[in-house]
N, C-alpha and C positions, 0 to 999 in steps of 0.2 A: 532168232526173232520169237518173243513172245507171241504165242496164238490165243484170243479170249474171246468169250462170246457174252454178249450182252442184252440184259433182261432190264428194259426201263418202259414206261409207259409213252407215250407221243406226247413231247412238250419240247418248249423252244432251247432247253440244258439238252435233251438228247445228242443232238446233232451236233451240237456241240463237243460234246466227250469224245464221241464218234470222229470229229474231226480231228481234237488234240491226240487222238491215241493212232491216228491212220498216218500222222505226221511223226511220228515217234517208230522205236524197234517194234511195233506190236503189229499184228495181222488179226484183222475183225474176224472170224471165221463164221460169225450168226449171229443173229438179233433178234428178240421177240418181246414182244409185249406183255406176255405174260409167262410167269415162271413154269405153271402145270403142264401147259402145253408143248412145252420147251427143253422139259426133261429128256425125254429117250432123245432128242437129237442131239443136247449137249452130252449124254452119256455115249450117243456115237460118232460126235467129233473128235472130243475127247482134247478139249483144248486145256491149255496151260492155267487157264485161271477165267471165273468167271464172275462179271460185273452185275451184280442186283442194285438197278435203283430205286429204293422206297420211300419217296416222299407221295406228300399229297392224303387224302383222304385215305386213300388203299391201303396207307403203310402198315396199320397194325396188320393186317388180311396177309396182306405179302411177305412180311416178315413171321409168321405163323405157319404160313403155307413150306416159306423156307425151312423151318427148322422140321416142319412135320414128313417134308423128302427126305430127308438125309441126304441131302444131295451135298450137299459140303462133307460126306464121309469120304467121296468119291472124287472131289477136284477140289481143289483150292476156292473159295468164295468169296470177293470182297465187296462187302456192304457200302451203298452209297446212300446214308439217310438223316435226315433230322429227329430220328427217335431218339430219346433221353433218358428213355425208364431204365433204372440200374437193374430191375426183375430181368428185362429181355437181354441188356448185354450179356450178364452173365449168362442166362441159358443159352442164347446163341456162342459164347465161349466153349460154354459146355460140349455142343453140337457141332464141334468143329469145325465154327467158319475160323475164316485166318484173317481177316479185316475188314473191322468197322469203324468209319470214318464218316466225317464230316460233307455233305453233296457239295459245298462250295470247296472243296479242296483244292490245290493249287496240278497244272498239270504237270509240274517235277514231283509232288507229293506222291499223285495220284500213280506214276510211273514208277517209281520208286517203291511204292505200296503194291505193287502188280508184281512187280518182279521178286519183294520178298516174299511173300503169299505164295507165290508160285514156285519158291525154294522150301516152302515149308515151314515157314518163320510164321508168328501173329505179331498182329498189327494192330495198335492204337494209336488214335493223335491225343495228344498230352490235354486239350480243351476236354478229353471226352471222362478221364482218368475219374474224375469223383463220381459218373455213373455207374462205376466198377467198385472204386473202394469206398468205402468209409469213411465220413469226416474225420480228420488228421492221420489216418491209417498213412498219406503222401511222404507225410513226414518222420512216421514211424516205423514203416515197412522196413527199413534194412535193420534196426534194432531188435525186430517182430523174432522172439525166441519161441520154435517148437519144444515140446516137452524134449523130446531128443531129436538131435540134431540129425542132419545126412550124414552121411562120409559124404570123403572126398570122390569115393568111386560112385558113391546114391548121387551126389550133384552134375557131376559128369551124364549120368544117363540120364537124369529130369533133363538138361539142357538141350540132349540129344531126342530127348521126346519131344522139348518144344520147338525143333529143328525138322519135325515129323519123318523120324526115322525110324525103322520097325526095328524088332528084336536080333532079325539076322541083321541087319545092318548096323546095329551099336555092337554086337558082340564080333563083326567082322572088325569094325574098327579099334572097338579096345581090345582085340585078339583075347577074348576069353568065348565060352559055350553060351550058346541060347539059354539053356538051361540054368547058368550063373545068370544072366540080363534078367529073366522071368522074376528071378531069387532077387534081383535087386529094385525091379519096377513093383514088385507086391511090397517089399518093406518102404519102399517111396509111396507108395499109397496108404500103408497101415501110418507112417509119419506124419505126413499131410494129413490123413482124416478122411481122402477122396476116393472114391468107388470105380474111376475111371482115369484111364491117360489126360484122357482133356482136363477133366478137372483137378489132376491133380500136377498139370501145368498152370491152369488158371491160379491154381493157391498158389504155386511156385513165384509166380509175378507177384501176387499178394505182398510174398513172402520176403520181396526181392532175393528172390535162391534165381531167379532164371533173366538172363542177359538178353535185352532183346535189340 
């Protein structure tokens, strides 16, 4: 069973959620009102995934406050908002939330979206895509040529970063040393053009290089 704990303000969608997700594999472990408050307890429940909803007046406040914890470096986050500015997607990308989605989402979506977040996967709904990329970049993404390409083994580990698996864990799997992973996540950064894992999973999707 998924355990998630939930950061929405009091409106009549709360209770809601809260009902669709209590009826489903998921265990509420906490709920609060507000996110600041709410830190060190969801840092000591330590649940599987944790739900922000930001709509309403507050949402710019709350999605700010979010990126400025870090607290999505620590648990899986997924975003429930009507914000649209393609600046905040990508930095919340950046800051490793794992999904941002639509607050009217569907409760198979919304379930579905919990449990891959909570695997490590990121998460978009397809309505939200042009706040991310680029007019016609949808259509040009798998064409999208870097100066030099990956290998086959630099794609394998980008996928495995967008899979949020650390260095001992890709190099356990493709049975080579840490020390080779490091050697292949810096030349996936110096290809990409990105300064960090996240971001240079976010270009990966750009880039159509990563499978989601």
């Amino acid at each position: 069973m998924t355990r998630v704990f939930i950061v929405a303000a009091p409106h009549p969608a709360r209770s809601s959620l809260e009902s669709v997700l209590a009826s489903r594999r998921v265990a509420i472990v906490g709920r609060s009102q507000e996110l600041k408050s709410a830190i060190d307890q969801i840092l000591d429940l330590e649940p599987d995934a944790v739900i922000v909803e930001a709509v309403g007046e507050n949402t710019h406040s709350l999605l700010e406050e979010l990126l400025d914890s870090e607290l999505a470096e620590e648990v899986a986050v997924v975003v429930l908002t009507e914000e649209r500015q393609r600046a905040w997607f990508a930095e919340a990308l950046r800051g490793a939330v794992r999904a941002i989605l639509p607050v009217d989402l569907s409760p198979d979506q919304l379930m579905a979206a919990i449990e891959a977040a909570a695997s490590g996967l990121l998460i978009l709904h397809p309505r939200e895509v042009d706040s991310i990329l680029p007019a016609g970049s949808v259509q040009s993404r798998q064409q999208a040529e870097l100066a030099e390409p990956l290998t086959a083994r630099e794609s394998q580990v980008l996928q495995m970063l967008a899979s949020g698996l650390g260095n001992k864990e890709i190099a356990t799997k493709l049975s080579i040393s840490e020390h080779t992973v490091k050697f292949h996540v810096a030349s996936i950064l110096g290809k990409l053009g990105a300064t960090t894992r996240t971001e240079a999973v976010s270009l990966g999707i750009r880039h159509g290089l990563v499978l989601l």
